[in-house]
ROFI-707198 format. One record per residue (C-alpha): x, y, z; residue number from 1. Coordinates in nm, 2 decimals, always signed. Layout:
BEGIN
<fiti><u>X</u><v>Y</v><w>Z</w><pos>NUM</pos></fiti>
...
END
This chain:
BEGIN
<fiti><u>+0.00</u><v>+0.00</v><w>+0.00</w><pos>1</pos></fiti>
<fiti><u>+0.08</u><v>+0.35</v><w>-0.06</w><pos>2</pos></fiti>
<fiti><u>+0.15</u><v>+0.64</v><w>+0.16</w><pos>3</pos></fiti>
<fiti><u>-0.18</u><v>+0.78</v><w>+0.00</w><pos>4</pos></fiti>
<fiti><u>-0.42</u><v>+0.44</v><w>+0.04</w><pos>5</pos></fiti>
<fiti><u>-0.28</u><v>+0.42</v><w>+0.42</w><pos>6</pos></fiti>
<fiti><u>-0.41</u><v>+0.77</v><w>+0.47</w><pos>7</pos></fiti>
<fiti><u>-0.73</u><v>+0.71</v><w>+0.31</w><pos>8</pos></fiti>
<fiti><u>-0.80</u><v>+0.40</v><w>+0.51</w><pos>9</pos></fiti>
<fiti><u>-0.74</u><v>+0.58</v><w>+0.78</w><pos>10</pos></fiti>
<fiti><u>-0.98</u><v>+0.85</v><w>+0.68</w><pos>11</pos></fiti>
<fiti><u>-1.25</u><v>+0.57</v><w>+0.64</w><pos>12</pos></fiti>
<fiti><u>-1.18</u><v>+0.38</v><w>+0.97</w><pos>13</pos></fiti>
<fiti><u>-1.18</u><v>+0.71</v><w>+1.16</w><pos>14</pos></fiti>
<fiti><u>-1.51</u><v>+0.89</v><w>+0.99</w><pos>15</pos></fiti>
<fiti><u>-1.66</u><v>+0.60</v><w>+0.81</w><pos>16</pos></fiti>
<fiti><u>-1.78</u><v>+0.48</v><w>+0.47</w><pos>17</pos></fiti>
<fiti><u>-2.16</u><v>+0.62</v><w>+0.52</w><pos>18</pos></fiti>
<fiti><u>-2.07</u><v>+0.96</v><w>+0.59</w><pos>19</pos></fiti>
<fiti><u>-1.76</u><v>+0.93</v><w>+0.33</w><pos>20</pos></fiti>
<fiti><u>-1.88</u><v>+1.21</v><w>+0.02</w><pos>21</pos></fiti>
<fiti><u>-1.54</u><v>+1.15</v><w>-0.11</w><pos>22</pos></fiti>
<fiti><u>-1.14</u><v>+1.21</v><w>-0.11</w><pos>23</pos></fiti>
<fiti><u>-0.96</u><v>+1.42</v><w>-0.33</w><pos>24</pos></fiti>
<fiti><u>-0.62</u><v>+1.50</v><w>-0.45</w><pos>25</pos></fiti>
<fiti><u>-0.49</u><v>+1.90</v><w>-0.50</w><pos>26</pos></fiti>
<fiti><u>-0.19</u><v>+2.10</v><w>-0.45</w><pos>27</pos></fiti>
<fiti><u>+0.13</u><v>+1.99</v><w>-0.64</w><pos>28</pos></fiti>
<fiti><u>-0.09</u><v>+1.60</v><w>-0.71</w><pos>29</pos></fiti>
<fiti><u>-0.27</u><v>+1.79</v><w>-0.95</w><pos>30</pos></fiti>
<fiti><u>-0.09</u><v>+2.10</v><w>-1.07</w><pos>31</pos></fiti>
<fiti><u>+0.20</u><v>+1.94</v><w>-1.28</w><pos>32</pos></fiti>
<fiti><u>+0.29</u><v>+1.67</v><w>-1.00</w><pos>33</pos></fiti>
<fiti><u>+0.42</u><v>+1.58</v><w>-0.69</w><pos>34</pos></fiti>
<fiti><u>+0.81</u><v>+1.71</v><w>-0.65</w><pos>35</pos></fiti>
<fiti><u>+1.06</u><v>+1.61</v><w>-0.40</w><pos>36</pos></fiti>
<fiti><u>+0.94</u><v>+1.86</v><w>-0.15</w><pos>37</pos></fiti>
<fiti><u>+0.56</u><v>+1.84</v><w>-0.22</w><pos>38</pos></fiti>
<fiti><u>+0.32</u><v>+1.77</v><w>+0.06</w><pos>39</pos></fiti>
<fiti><u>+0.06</u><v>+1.51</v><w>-0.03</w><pos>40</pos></fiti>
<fiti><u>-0.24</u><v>+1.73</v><w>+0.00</w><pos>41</pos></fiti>
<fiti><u>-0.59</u><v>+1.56</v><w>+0.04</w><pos>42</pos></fiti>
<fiti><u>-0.95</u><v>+1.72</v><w>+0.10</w><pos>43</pos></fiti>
<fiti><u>-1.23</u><v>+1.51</v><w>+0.25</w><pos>44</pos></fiti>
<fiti><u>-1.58</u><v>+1.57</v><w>+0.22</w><pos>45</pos></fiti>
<fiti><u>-1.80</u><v>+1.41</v><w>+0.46</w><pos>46</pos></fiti>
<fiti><u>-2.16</u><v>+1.41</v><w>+0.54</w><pos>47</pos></fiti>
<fiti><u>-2.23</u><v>+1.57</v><w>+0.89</w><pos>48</pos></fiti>
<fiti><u>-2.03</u><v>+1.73</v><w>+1.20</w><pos>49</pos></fiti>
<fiti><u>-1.73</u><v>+1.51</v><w>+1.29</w><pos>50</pos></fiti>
<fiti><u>-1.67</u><v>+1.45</v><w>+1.67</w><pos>51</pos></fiti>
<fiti><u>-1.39</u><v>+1.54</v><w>+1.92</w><pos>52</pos></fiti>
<fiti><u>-1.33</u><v>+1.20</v><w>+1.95</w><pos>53</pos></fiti>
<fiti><u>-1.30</u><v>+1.16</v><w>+1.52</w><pos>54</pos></fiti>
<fiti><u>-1.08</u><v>+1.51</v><w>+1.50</w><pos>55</pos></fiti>
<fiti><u>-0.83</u><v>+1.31</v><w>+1.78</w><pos>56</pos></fiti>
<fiti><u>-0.87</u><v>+0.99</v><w>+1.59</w><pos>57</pos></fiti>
<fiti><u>-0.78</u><v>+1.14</v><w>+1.27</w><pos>58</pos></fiti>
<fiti><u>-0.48</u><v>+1.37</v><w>+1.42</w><pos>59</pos></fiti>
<fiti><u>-0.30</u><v>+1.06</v><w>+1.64</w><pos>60</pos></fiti>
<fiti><u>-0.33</u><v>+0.86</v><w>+1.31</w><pos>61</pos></fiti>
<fiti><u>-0.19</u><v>+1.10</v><w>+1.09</w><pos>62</pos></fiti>
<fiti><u>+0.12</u><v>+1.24</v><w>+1.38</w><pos>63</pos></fiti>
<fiti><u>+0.21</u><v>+0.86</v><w>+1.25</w><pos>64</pos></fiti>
<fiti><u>+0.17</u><v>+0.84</v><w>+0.90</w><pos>65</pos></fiti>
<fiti><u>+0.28</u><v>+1.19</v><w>+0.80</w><pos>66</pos></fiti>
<fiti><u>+0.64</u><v>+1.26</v><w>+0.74</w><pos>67</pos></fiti>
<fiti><u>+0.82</u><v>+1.54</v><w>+0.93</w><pos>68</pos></fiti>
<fiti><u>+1.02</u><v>+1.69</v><w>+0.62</w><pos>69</pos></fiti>
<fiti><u>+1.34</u><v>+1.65</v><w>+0.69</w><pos>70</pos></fiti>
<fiti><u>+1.59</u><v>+1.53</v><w>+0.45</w><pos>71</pos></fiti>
<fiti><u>+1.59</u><v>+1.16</v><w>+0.43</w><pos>72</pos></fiti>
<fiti><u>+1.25</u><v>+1.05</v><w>+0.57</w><pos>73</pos></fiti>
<fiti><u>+1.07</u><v>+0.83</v><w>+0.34</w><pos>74</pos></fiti>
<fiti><u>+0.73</u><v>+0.95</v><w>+0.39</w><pos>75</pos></fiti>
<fiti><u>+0.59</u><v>+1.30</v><w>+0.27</w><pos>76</pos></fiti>
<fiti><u>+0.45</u><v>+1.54</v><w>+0.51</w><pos>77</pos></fiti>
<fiti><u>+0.04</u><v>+1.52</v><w>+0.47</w><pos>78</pos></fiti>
<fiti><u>-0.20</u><v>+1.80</v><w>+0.45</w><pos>79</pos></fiti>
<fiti><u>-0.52</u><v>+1.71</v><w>+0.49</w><pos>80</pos></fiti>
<fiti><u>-0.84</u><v>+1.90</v><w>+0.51</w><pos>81</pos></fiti>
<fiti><u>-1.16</u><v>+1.79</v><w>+0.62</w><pos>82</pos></fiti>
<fiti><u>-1.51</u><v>+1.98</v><w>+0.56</w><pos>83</pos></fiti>
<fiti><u>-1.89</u><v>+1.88</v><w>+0.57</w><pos>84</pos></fiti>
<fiti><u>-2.08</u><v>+1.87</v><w>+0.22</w><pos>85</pos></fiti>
<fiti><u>-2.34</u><v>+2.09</v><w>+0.33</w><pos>86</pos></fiti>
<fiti><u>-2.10</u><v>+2.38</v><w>+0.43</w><pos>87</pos></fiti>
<fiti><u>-1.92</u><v>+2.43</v><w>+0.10</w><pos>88</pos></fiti>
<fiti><u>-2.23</u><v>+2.35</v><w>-0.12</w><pos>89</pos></fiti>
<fiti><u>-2.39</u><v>+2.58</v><w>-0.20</w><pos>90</pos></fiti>
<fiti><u>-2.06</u><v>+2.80</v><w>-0.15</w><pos>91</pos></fiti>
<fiti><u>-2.07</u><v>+3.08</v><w>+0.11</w><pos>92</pos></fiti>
<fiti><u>-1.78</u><v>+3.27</v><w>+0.19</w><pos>93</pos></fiti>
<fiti><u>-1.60</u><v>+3.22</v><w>+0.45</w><pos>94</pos></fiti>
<fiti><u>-1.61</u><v>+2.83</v><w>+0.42</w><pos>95</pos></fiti>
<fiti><u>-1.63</u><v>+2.65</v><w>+0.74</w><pos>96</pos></fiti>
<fiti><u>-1.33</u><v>+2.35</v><w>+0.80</w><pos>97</pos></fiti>
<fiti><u>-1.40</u><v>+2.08</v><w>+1.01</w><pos>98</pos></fiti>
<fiti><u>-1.05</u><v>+1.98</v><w>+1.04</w><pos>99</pos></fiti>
<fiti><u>-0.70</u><v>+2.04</v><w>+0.93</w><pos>100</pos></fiti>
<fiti><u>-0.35</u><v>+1.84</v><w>+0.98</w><pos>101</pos></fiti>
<fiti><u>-0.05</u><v>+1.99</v><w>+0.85</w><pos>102</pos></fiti>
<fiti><u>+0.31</u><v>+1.93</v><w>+0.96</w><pos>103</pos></fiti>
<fiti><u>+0.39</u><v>+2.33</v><w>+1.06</w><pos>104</pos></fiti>
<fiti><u>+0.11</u><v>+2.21</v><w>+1.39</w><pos>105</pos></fiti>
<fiti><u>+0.25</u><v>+1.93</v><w>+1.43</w><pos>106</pos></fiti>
<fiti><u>+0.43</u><v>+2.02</v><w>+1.76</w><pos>107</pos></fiti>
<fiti><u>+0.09</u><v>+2.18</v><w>+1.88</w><pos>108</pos></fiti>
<fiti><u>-0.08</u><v>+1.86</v><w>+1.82</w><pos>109</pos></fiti>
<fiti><u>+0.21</u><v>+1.68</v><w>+2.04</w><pos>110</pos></fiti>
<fiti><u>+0.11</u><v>+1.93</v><w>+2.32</w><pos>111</pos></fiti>
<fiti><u>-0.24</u><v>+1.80</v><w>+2.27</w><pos>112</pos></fiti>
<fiti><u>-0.42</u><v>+2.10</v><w>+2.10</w><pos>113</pos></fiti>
<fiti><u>-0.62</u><v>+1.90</v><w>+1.83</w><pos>114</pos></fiti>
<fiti><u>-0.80</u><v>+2.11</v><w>+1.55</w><pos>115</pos></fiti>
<fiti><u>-1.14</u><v>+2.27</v><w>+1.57</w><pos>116</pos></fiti>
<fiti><u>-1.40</u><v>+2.35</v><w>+1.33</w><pos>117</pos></fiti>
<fiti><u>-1.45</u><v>+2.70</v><w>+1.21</w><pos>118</pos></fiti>
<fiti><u>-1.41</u><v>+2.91</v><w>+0.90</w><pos>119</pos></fiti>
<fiti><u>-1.13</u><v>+2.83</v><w>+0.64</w><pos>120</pos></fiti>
<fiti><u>-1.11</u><v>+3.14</v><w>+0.36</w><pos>121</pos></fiti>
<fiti><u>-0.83</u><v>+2.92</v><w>+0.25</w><pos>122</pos></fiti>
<fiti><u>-1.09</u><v>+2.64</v><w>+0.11</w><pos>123</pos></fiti>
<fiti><u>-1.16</u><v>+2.84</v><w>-0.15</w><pos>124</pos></fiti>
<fiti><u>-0.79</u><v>+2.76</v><w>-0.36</w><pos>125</pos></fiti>
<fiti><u>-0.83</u><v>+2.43</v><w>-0.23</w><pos>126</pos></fiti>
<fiti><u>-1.21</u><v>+2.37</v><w>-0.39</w><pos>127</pos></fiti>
<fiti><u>-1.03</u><v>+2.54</v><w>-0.69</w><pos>128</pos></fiti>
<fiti><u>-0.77</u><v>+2.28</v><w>-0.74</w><pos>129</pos></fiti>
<fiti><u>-0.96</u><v>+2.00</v><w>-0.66</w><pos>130</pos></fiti>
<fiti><u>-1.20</u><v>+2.08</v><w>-0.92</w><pos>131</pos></fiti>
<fiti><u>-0.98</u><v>+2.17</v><w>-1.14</w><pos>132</pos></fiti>
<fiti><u>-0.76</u><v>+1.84</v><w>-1.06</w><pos>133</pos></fiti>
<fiti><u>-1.08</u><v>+1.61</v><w>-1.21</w><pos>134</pos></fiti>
<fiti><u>-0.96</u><v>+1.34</v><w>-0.98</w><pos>135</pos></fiti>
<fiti><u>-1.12</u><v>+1.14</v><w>-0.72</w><pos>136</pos></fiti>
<fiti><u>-0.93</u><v>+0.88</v><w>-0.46</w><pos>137</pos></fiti>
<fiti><u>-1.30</u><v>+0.79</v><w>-0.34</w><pos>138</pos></fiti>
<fiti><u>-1.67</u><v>+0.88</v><w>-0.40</w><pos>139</pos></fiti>
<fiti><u>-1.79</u><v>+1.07</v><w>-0.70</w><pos>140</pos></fiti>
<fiti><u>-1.59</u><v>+1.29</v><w>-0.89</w><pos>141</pos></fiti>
<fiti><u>-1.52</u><v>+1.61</v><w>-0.76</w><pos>142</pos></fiti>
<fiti><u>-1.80</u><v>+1.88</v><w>-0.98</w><pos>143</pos></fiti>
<fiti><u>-2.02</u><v>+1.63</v><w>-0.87</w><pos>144</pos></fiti>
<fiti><u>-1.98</u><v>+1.74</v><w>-0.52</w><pos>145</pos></fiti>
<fiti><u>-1.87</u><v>+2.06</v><w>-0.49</w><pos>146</pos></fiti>
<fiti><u>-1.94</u><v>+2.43</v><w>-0.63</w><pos>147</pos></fiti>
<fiti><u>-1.74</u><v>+2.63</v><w>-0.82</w><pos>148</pos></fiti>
<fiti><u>-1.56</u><v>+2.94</v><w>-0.63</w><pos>149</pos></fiti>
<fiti><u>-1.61</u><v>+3.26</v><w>-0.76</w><pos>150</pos></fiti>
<fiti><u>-1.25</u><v>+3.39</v><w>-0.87</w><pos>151</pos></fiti>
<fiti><u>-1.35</u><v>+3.72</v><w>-0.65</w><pos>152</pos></fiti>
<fiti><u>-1.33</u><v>+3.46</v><w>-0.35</w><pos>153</pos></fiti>
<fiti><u>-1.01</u><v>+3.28</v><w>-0.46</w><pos>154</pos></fiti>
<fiti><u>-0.85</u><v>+3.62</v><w>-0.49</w><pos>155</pos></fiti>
<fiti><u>-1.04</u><v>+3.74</v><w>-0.15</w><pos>156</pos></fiti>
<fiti><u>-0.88</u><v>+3.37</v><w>+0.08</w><pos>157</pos></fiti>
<fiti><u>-0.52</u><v>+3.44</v><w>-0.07</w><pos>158</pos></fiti>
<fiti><u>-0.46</u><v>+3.78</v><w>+0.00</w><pos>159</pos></fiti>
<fiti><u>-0.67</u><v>+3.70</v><w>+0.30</w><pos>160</pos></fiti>
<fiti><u>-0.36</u><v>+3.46</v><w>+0.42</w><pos>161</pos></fiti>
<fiti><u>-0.09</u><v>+3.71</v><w>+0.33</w><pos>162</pos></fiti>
<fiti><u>-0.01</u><v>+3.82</v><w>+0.69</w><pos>163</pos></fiti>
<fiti><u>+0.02</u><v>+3.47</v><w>+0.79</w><pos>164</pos></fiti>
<fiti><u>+0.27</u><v>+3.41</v><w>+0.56</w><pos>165</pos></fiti>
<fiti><u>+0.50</u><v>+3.66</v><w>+0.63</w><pos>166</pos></fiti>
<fiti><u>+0.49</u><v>+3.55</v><w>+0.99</w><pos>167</pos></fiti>
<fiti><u>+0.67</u><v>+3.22</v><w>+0.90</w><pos>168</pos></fiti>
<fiti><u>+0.92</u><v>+3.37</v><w>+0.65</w><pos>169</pos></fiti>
<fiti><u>+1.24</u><v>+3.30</v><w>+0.87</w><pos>170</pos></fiti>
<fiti><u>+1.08</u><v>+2.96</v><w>+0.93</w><pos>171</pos></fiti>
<fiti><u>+0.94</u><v>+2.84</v><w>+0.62</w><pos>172</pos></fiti>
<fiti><u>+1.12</u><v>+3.03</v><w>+0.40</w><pos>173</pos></fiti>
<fiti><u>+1.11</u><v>+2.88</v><w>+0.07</w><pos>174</pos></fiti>
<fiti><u>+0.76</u><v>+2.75</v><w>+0.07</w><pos>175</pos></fiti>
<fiti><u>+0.66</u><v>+3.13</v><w>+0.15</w><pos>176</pos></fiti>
<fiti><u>+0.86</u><v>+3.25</v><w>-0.15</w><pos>177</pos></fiti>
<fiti><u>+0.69</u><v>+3.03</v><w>-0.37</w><pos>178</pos></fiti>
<fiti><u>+0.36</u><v>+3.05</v><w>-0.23</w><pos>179</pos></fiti>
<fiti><u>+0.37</u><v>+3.42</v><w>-0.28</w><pos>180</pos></fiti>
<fiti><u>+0.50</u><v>+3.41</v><w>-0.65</w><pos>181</pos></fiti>
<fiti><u>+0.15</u><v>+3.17</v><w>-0.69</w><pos>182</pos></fiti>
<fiti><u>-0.06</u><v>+3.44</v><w>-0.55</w><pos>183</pos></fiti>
<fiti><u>+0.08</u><v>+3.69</v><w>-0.77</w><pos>184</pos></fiti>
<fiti><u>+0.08</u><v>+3.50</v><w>-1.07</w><pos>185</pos></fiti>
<fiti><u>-0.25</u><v>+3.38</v><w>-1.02</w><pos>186</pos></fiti>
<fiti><u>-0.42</u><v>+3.71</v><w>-0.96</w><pos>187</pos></fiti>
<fiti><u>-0.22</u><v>+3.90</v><w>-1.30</w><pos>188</pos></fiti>
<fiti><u>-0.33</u><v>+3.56</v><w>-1.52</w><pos>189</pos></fiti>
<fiti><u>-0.65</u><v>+3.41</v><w>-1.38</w><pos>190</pos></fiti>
<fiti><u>-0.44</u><v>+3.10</v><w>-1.35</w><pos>191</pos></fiti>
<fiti><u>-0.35</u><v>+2.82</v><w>-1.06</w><pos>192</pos></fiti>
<fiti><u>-0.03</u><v>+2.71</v><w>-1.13</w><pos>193</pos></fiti>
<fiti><u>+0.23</u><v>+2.46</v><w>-0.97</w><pos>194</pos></fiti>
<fiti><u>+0.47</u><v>+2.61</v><w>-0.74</w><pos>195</pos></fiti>
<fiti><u>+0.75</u><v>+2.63</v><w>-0.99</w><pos>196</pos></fiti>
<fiti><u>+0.59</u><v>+2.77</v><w>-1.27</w><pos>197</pos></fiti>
<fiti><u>+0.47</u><v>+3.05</v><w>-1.10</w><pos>198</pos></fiti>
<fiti><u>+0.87</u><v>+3.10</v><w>-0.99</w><pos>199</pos></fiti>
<fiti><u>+0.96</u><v>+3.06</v><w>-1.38</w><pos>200</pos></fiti>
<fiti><u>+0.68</u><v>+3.34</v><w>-1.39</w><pos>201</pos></fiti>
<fiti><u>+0.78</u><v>+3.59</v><w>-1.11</w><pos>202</pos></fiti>
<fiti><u>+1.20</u><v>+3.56</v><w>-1.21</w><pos>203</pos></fiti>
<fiti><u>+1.09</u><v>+3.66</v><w>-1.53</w><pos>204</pos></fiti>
<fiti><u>+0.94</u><v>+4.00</v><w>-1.39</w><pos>205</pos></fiti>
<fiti><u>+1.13</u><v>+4.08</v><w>-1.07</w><pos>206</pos></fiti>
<fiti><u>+1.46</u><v>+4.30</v><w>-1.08</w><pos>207</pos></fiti>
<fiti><u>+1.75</u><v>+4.13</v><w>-1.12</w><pos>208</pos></fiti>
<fiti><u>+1.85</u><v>+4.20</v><w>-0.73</w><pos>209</pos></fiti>
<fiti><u>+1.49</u><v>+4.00</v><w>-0.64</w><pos>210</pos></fiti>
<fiti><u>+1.58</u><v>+3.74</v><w>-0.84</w><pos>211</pos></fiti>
<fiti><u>+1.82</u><v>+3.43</v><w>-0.66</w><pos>212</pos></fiti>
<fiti><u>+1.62</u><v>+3.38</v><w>-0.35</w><pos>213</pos></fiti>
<fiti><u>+1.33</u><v>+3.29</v><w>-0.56</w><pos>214</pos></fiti>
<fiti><u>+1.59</u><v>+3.11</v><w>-0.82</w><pos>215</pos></fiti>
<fiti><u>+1.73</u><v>+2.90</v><w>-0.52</w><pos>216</pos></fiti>
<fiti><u>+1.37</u><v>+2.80</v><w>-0.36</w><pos>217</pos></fiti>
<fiti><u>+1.26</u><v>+2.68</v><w>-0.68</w><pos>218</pos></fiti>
<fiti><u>+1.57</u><v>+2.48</v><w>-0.74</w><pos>219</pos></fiti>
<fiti><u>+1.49</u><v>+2.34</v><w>-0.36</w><pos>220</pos></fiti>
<fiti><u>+1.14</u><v>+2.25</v><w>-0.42</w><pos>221</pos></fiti>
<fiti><u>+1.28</u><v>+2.10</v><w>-0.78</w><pos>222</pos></fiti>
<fiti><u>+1.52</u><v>+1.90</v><w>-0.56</w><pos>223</pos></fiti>
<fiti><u>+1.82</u><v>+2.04</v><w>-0.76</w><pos>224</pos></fiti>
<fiti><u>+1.98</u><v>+2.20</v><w>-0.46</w><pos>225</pos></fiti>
<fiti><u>+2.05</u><v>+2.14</v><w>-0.05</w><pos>226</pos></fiti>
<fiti><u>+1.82</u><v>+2.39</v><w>+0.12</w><pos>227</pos></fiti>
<fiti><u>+2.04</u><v>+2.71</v><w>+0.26</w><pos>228</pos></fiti>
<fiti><u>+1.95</u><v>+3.05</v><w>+0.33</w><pos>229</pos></fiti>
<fiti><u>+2.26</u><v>+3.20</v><w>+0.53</w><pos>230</pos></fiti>
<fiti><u>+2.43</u><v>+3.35</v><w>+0.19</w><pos>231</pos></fiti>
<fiti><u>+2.11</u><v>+3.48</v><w>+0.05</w><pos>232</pos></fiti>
<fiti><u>+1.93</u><v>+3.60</v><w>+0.40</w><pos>233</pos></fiti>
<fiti><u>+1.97</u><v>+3.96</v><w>+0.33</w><pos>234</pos></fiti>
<fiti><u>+1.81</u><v>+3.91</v><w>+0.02</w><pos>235</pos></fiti>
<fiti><u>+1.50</u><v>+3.69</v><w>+0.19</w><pos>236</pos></fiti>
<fiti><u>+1.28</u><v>+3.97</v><w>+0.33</w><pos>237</pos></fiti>
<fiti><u>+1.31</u><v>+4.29</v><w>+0.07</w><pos>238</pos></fiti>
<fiti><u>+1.24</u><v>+3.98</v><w>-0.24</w><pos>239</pos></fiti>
<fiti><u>+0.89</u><v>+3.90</v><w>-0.04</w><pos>240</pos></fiti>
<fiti><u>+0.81</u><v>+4.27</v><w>+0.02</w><pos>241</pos></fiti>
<fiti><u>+0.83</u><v>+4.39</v><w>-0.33</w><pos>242</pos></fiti>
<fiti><u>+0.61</u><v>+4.10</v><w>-0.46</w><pos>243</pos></fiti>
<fiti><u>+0.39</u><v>+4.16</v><w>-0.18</w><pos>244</pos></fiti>
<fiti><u>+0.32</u><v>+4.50</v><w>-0.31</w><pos>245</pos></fiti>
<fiti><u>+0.29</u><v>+4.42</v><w>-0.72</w><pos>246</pos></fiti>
<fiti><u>-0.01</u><v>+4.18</v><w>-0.56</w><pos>247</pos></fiti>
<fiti><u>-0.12</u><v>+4.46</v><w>-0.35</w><pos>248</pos></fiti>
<fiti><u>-0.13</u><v>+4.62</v><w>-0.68</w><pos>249</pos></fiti>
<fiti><u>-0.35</u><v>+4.39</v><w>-0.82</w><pos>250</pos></fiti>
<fiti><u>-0.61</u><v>+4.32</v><w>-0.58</w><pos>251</pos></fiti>
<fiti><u>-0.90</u><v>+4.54</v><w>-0.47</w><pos>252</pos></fiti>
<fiti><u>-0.86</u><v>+4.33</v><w>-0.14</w><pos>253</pos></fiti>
<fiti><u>-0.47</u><v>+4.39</v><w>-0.03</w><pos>254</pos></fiti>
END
């Protein structure tokens, strides 16, 4: 069995086949494929209100079957999202999550904070790619179950998660780079790329001075190069601000 069918087993054992909708690939799985640093990112839509008990279930299961990150360990850190049918369809913005793992929580999850319901502005670029992705690990296919998100709300969710970003650019450094180059190349095309096209994208339009930090992340994510920062630190923070503001340039919502 894959990394993927143990996860979805999991998801069935915990929340169960009769309030199973289905479970759906997006991120890198469906924008170009996975790369050496792609989470494997999976959305799961289920029938009613999960439990305390099922939010636990599902994060103690996944603390063991998601990978950490760090170079060398053979399994992929796992993102995966969990919302109720009936709270995304029809679409309202903000979309309400029932539950999220994801490996930047996962030391708050070893404290014992487990994930609660509440609103998610950042389902809306998920919804996007799964629909866009076509592909279903279980249950119906995905425009089947879900709505279409108004591009108004796809722009609103990732300008909406800006802030947050920045907060984690000394941490996460090169998946902020690269998720900001996405946001600005999807709000000046329309378009949801992977993460490395939208770098091809940005380098192509930045300075030349704004250019290596975004060259180097790329070339991590591509698995080309070791992960550093210490040479190109300076560099880190003024790159982010100036794409920053050409999205702030673009959207009514920065």
């Amino acid at each position: 069995m894959t990394q993927t069918d143990d996860v979805v087993l999991l998801v069935r054992d915990v929340l169960g086949d009769a309030d199973l909708v289905g479970v759906y690939p997006h991120g890198s799985a469906v924008l170009g494929g996975l790369r050496p640093h792609s989470d494997l990112d999976l959305f799961v839509v289920v029938r009613r209100r999960t439990t305390a008990g099922q939010r636990q279930a599902l994060t103690d299961g996944l603390l063991a079957l998601s990978g950490s990150g760090a170079p060398g360990e053979p399994l992929r850190p796992v993102e995966l999202t969990v919302a109720v049918q009936g709270d995304i369809r029809p679409w309202t913005y903000p979309p309400r999550s029932e539950f999220q793992y994801g490996e930047w929580l996962r030391e708050a999850y070893l404290r014992g904070r487990t994930p609660e319901p509440g609103p998610d502005p950042d389902l809306a670029l998920l919804l996007t790619m799964v629909l866009r992705g076509r592909s279903a690990l279980r249950g119906p296919s995905p425009d089947q179950v879900l709505d279409p998100v108004p591009p108004a709300d796809v722009t609103r969710a990732m300008v909406a998660g800006i802030p947050d970003l920045l907060a984690e650019l000394d941490t996460d450094t090169r998946n902020v780079l690269l998720t900001l180059a996405r946001i600005w190349t999807t709000l000046a095309t329309g378009d949801i790329t992977s993460k490395d096209a939208a770098a091809d994208w940005v380098i192509a339009r930045v300075p030349a001075e704004h250019r290596p930090v975004l060259v180097r992340a790329r070339a991590v994510y591509l698995g080309v190069e070791e992960e550093r920062w210490d040479d190109l630190l300076p560099q880190v923070k003024p790159h982010a601000q100036y794409v920053v503001r050409q999205i702030e340039r673009l959207s009514p919502h920065a």
